[in-house]
C-alpha positions, 0 to 999 in steps of 0.5 A, a space after each residue: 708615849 713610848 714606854 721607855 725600857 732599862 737599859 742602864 748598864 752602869 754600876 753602882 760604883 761611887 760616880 765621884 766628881 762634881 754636881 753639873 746642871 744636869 746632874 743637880 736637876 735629875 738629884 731635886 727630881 727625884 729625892 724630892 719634887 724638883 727644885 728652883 734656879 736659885 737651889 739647881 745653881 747652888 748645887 753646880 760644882 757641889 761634890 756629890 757624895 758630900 752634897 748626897 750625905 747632907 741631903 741624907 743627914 738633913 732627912 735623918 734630923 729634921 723633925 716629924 710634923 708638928 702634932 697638932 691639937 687634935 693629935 689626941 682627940 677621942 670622940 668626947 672632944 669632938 662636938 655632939 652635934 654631927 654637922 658640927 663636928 664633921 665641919 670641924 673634922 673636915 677643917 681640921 684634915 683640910 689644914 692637916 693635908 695642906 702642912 703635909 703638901 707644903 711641906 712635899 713643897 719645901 723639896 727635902 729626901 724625908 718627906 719625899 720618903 714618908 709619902 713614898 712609904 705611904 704607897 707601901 705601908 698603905 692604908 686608906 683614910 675613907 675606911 677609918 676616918 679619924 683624924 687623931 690616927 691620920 696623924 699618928 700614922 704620917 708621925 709614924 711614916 716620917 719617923 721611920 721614912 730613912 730610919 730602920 727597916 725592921 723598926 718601921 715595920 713593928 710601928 706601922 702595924 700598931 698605928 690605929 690607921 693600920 689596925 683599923 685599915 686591916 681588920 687588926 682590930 678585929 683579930 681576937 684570940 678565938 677567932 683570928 683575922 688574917 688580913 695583916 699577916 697577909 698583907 705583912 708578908 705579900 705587900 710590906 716585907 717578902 712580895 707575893 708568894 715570896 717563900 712563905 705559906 697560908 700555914 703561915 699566915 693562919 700561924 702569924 694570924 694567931 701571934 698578932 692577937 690581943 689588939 683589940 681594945 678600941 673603946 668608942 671605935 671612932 677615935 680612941 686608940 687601940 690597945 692589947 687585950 692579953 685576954 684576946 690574945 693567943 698565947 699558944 704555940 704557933 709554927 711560922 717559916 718553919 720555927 716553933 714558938 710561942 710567937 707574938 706581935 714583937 715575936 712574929 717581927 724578929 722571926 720574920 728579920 730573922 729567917 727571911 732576911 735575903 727575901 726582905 732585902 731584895 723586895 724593898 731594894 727592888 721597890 726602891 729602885 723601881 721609885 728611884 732610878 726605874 721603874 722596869 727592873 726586870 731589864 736583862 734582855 736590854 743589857 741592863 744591870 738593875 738585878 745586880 744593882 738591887 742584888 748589891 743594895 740588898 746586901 748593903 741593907 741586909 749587913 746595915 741591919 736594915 737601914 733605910 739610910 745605907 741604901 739609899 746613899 749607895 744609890 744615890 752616890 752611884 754612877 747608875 743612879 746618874 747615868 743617862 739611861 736613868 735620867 727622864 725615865 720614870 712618868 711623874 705622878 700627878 703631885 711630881 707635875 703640879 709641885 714640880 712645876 711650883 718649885 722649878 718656876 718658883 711661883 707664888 703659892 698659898 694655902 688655897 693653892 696648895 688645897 687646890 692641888 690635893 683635889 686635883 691630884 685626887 681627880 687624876 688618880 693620886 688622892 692622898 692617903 686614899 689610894 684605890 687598894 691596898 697595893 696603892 696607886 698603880 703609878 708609872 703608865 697608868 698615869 697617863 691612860 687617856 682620861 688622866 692626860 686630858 686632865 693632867 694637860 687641863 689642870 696643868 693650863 689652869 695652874 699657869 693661867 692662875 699663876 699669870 693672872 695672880 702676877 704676870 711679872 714672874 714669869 718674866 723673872 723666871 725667864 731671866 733668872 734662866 738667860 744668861 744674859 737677859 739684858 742683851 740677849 737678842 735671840 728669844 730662841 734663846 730663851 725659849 731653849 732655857 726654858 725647855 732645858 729647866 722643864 724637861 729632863 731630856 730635852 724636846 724631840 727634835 722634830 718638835 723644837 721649831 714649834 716651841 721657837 715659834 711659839 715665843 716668836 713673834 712674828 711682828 718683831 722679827 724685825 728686831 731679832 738677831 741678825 741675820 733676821 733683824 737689827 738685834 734691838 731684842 731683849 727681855 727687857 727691851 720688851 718686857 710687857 710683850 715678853 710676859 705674855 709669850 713665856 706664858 704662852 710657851 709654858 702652855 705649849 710645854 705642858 702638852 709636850 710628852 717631855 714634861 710627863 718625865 722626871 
């Protein structure tokens, strides 16, 4: 597949005006996880700077996850017996993860964020495996997803995921743990390299002393032991203090302000709009964009909130060059095509889709690194797009075989009038148009005509070819089966990689 480069010229002007189809399918595809018919032609002729600051509003106030009833759990509630209490572990994560994908399911901004966020302030659950911390840590994730920069980063590095995840727990005064002070500048506030030095890491090393207190170490939250920490002068970016945990954060705010700015406004264009950022050889403006949001998030006082809604009001964020750009990720394929198609799903369905992704590169909460998952190109190297086409096929073969009769309603739900239309070409372009961002390549749309085709009733198609006797519904059994099959042609298509 081509890799497409950034040659998005527009600015990050208010687009004003109205929300068309293509318009509405591009916002779903990327502040969520697309979105149904019946939610794309609700939101034609929707303004879109009122249509935005409601999607906004609506991340702002909806409320975190539920705490389940292991929220608090230490290793006494657990049971004695180790088979026991790894099948209740592993039952209580299973259900934990599918709350968490249904919830991705139901298309909204916040948790769209809360799981990009999970690829930023990464950790990885194979290292800790305790479920109370799983859940502090995605409370603290969606808490924070579209709140205040500066606070999310003083809670994130306090949760037990991240504690454990990045040696915190081990960081004692007389004897100091560098790996999140590394990590707090390379990877979550400045970007590698990015103005700041090992002195100051050894120097921040020090100030985030004292976390330390894990009791059985299994379950058991960490707390501060002012006796393991050091209460010392320390020397960071070039201030004198004697710094700690909430002082290494304000300092950090305080003194690197333009470098935080630009790192997390780059990383939220490269999600949201492109992932090539580094455009002006193609007489792209990405580095002016991301300069104008940075200062957005830098006067705002770093909220998340601020930027995102001069993004998504843009005449960049909407312009052509920026629509089918980015390569979905292997939960965009699988929860993509749930809410574009508007199948029915259960639990088992939502089960089945965390391990598929887990086998294709996107496990969840569990990526390779703590970089986080490589995303964009490598999501389709030769062994993951064998298995994004296979698990793509197996999805629709369940959904049809579970109720054949959807995909029939989903075909008339796109044709303008499927009681009369007599032109399955017709139908077959209506598909395309809701599956694939850009379209299908020229070269390539007889193919999918042919597909839906059947050359038995040609007889009974449009005139010239026929008598015109065609419909949906004239043909409703047959009809079933041939969207069923132009769905299996789509999938293989390099069009529906894009989002």
């Amino acid at each position: 597949m081509e890799y497409f480069v950034n040659c998005n010229s527009a600015s990050l002007n208010p687009i004003g005006g109205t929300l068309d189809k293509q318009k509405a399918e591009h916002l779903f595809r990327r502040l969520g996880f697309s979105a149904s018919v019946t939610t794309i032609n609700t939101a034609i002729g929707q303004p879109i700077s009122a249509y935005v600051d409601n999607l906004i509003a609506e991340a702002i106030t909806m409320p975190p996850q539920t705490a389940p009833i292991w929220a608090d759990w230490t290793g006494a509630d657990y049971p004695a017996d180790d088979d026991a209490r790894n099948q209740l572990h592993n039952q209580q994560r299973t259900e934990f993860y599918n709350i968490y994908v249904s919830g991705l399911v139901t298309n909204n901004l916040r948790d769209r964020l809360s799981f990009f966020w999970s690829n930023h302030f990464v950790t990885e659950y194979r290292n800790y495996q305790a479920n109370p911390f799983l859940y502090r840590y995605v409370d603290c994730l969606q808490r924070n997803a579209i709140g205040n920069f500066k606070t999310f980063v003083s809670e994130i590095g306090l949760t037990d995921a991240m504690l454990y995840y990045l040696d915190g727990v081990y960081n004692n005064g007389n004897n100091p743990n560098e790996n999140y002070a590394r990590e707090l500048y390379e990877l979550f506030t400045l970007g590698e390299g990015n103005n700041y030095t090992e002195e100051d890491i050894i120097e921040t090393a020090k100030a985030l002393t004292g976390y330390v207190e894990r009791g059985d170490e299994s379950y058991t939250p960490v707390t501060f032991d002012p006796t393991k920490h050091d209460a010392g002068s320390k020397t960071i970016f070039g201030q004198t203090d004697t710094f700690d945990y909430d002082g290494v954060i304000d300092n950090l705010f305080d003194e690197r302000t333009t470098e935080i700015s630009w790192f997390i406004c780059k990383k939220l264009y490269e999600f949201f709009v492109h992932p090539d950022s580094d455009d002006e050889e193609n007489n792209g403006n990405a580095k002016q964009v991301i300069d104008e949001l940075a200062t957005t998030f830098r006067t705002s006082g770093f909220e998340i909130a601020a930027v995102l809604s001069q993004l998504f009001k843009s005449e960049h964020f909407f312009d052509d060059e920026a629509i089918g750009v980015i390569i979905k990720s292997p939960f965009d394929i699988y929860i993509n095509l749930l809410n574009e198609t508007s199948f029915t799903y259960d639990d088992a369905i939502i089960a089945n889709i965390a391990n598929t992704c887990r086998l294709i590169g996107q496990e969840m909460f569990n990526p390779p690194g703590v970089e986080g998952w490589y995303r964009d190109r490598t999501w389709i190297n030769t062994n993951f797009m064998i298995g994004r086409w296979l698990s793509s096929e197996m999805f629709l073969q369940l959904f049809y075989t579970n109720n054949p009769d959807e995909f029939f309603d989903f075909a008339v739900s796109l044709t303008p009038n499927p009681a009369t239309e007599s032109n399955p070409d017709v139908v077959t372009m209506a598909i395309l148009d809701k599956l694939l961002p850009k379209g299908i390549a020229d070269d390539q749309l007889q193919n999918a005509y042919d597909v839906f085709r059947d050359d038995a009733l040609t007889q009974y198609y449009a005139a010239p070819e026929g008598n015109g006797s065609w419909s949906l519904y004239n043909y409703e059994e047959h009809s079933k089966q041939q969207i069923y099959f132009l769905l299996l042609h789509i999938i293989r298509q390099p069009e529906f990689q894009l989002k």
